[in-house]
N, C-alpha and C positions, 0 to 999 in steps of 0.2 A: 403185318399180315397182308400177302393180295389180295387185292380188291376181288371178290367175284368170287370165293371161292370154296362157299357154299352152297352156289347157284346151282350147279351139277346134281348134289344132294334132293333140293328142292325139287328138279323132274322126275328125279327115279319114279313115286309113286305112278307119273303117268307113262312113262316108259314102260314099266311091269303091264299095265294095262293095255296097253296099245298091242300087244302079245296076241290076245285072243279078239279086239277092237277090230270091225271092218266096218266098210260102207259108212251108214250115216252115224257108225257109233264109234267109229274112227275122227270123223267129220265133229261130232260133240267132243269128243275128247279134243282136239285141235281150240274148238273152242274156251274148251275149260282152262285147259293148258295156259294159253294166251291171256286167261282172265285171273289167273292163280296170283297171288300176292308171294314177291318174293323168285319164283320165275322168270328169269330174264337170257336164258339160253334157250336154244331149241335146236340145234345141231344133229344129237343124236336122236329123237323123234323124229324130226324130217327126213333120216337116214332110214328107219325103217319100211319095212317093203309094204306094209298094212297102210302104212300112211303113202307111201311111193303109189299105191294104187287109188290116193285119192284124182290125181291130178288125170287122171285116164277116164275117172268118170263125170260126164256132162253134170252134173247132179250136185256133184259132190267137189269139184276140181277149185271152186272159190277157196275151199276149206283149205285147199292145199297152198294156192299162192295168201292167202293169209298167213299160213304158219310162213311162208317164207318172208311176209313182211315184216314177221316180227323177229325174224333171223339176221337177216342184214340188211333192213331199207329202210325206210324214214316215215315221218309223218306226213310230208312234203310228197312222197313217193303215194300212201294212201289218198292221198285227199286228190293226185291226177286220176287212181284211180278206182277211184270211190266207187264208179256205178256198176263195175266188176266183184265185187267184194263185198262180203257180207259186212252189215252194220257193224259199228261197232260200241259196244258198250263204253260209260264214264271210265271204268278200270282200265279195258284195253286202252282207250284213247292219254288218258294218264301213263302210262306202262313206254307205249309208243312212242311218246314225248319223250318220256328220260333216255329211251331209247337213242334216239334223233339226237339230243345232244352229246350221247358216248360218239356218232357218226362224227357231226361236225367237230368234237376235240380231235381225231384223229388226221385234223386238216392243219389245224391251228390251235394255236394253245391259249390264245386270248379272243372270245367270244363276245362279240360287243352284243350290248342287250338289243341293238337294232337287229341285229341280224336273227337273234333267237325270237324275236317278237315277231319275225314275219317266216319265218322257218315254220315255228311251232305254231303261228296264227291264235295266238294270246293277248289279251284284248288288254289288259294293264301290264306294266312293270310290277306293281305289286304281287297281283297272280303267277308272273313270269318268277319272280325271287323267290316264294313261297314253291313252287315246280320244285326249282332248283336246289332247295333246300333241302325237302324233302327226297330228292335223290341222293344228295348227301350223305342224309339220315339211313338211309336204303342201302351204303355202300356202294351203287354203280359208279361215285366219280368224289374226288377231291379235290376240293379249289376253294377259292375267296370270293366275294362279289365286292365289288369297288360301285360303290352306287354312287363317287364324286365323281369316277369316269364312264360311269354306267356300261360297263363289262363284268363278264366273268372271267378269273384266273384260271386256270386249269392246272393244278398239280398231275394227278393220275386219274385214269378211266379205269374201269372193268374194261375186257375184252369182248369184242363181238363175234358172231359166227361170222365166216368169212364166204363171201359169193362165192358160186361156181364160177370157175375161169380166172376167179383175183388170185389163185396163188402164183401165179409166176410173175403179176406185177409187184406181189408182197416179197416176191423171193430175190428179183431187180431190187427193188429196194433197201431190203437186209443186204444185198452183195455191195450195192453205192454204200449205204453206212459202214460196214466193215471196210470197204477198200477207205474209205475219208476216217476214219478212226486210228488205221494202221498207217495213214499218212501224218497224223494230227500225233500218235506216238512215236512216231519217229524224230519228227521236226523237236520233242519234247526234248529226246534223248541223244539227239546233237545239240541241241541248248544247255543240257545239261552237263555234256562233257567240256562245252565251252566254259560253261560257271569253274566246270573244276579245274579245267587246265591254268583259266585268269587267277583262281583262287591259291591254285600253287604256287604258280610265279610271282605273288605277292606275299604269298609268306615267305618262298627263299630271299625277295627283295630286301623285307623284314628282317630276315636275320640274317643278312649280309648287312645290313645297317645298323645292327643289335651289336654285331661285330666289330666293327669297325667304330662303331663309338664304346665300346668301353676298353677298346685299345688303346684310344686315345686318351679317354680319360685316365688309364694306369700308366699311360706317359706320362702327364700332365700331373698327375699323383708322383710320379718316383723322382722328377723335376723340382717340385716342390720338399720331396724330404732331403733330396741333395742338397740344396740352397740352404737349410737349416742348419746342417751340418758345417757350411766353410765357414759361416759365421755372418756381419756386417760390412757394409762394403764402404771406403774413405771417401773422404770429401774429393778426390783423383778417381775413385772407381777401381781402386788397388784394394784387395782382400787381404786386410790385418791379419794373420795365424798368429797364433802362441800368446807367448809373451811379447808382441809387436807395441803394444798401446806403452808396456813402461818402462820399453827402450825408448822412445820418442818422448815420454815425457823427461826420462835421464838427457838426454840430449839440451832439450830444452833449458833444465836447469845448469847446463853445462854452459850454454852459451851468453845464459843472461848473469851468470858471477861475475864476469870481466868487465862486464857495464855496471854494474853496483859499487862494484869497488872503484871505476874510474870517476864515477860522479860524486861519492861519497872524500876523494881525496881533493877532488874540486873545492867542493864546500867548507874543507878543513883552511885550505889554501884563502880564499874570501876571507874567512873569516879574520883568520891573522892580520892581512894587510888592515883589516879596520881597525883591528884594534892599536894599531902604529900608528894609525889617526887620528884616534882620537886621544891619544898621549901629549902631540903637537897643538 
């Protein structure tokens, strides 16, 4: 939910009023207004012509730049000028504050507790953190307090009324953020089509390498079932087929008969002449 955005609701009652309100009862309504709990716009009350006629009367014209300090100016802005301006009560002065700090978030997003301590002219950090809390609590703003670096964080604010004359530096500035936004998404979306252009070219790398290795490996497969097939390779590197192994063994036996039998007729031969020896 935004912040702020009940505040609206909260004035109607004094807006109906201010209807039939003039002079010094205009002037009390402005007062009440600014002291109301919960109250933290004034925009369209200051817009009305009842109250537009306070700033015309000597009388009555404080009333008017009061409702405007509690529209878009500060505590820092009261207290220069204090002796223009009607007193202001514990509530106003509280109200003001949380006020002054929606201002200074609109600058910077991290509030050091120095600066709010002399801003809002609050006399401890304790008092100051207790402020701020209770703003919190109030919905004008969201953040953290870092009391080891002793700042505030600044998540999100309510919004303020805006000065006469600031809308054409608010609207310079909404045109700087969209032009640096629409610069900041661009720069995205040529990053982006960089990722994807590198992302393609590394997946067709991928499976151009996907390729070519199980090519290789169903070479390397149909190589090895071929080898299977001729069979073992000889002690020469000559592939045996068929019946090769017992030709060669026939062979063999062919060639060692003629040495068997020539050694074997040897030995019959010895034997004889001994025994013609040993007869003598």
């Amino acid at each position: 939910m935004e912040l702020g955005t009940n505040f609206t609701a909260k004035l109607e009652p004094f807006l109906l009023i201010s209807k039939s309100a003039k002079g010094a009862a205009a002037a009390k309504l402005v007062q009440d207004a600014t002291s109301a709990p919960g109250v933290f716009v004034f925009a369209e009350l200051l817009e009305l012509p009842n109250i537009q006629e306070l700033a015309n009367n000597e009388q009555h014209a404080p009333f008017f730049s009061l409702l405007q300090l509690f529209s878009y100016r500060t505590y820092k802005d009261y207290l220069e000028n204090k002796d223009s301006l009607p007193q202001l009560n514990q509530a106003q002065i509280t109200k003001l504050k949380h006020l002054s700090i929606v201002s200074l978030a609109a600058n910077r997003r991290i509030l050091p507790y120095s600066l709010l301590l002399q801003e809002l002219q609050m006399p401890t950090i304790r008092d100051l953190e207790d402020l701020i809390i209770d703003a919190i609590f109030l919905d004008i703003l969201r953040g953290k307090l870092d009391q080891k670096e002793q700042q505030l964080e600044i998540e999100y604010t309510m919004g303020r009324d805006l000065e006469p004359g600031k809308a054409e530096s608010v609207l310079a500035a909404l045109k700087a953020w969209a032009s640096t936004t629409a610069s900041v998404l661009s720069a995205l979306d040529t990053k982006l089509e960089q990722i994807a252009s590198y992302s393609a070219a590394v997946t067709a790398e991928t499976e151009e390498h996907d390729r070519v290795y199980n090519s290789i490996l169903r070479d390397v497969f149909d190589r090895q079932k071929d080898t299977k097939k001729r069979g073992p390779l000889t002690s020469a590197g000559n592939i045996i087929r068929g019946g090769g192994v017992s030709e060669l063994a026939d062979a063999m036996d062919v060639d060692e008969e003629p040495r068997t039998k020539g050694r074997k007729n040897q030995m019959e031969t010895a034997l004889k002449q001994q025994r013609k020896r040993n007869r003598f």
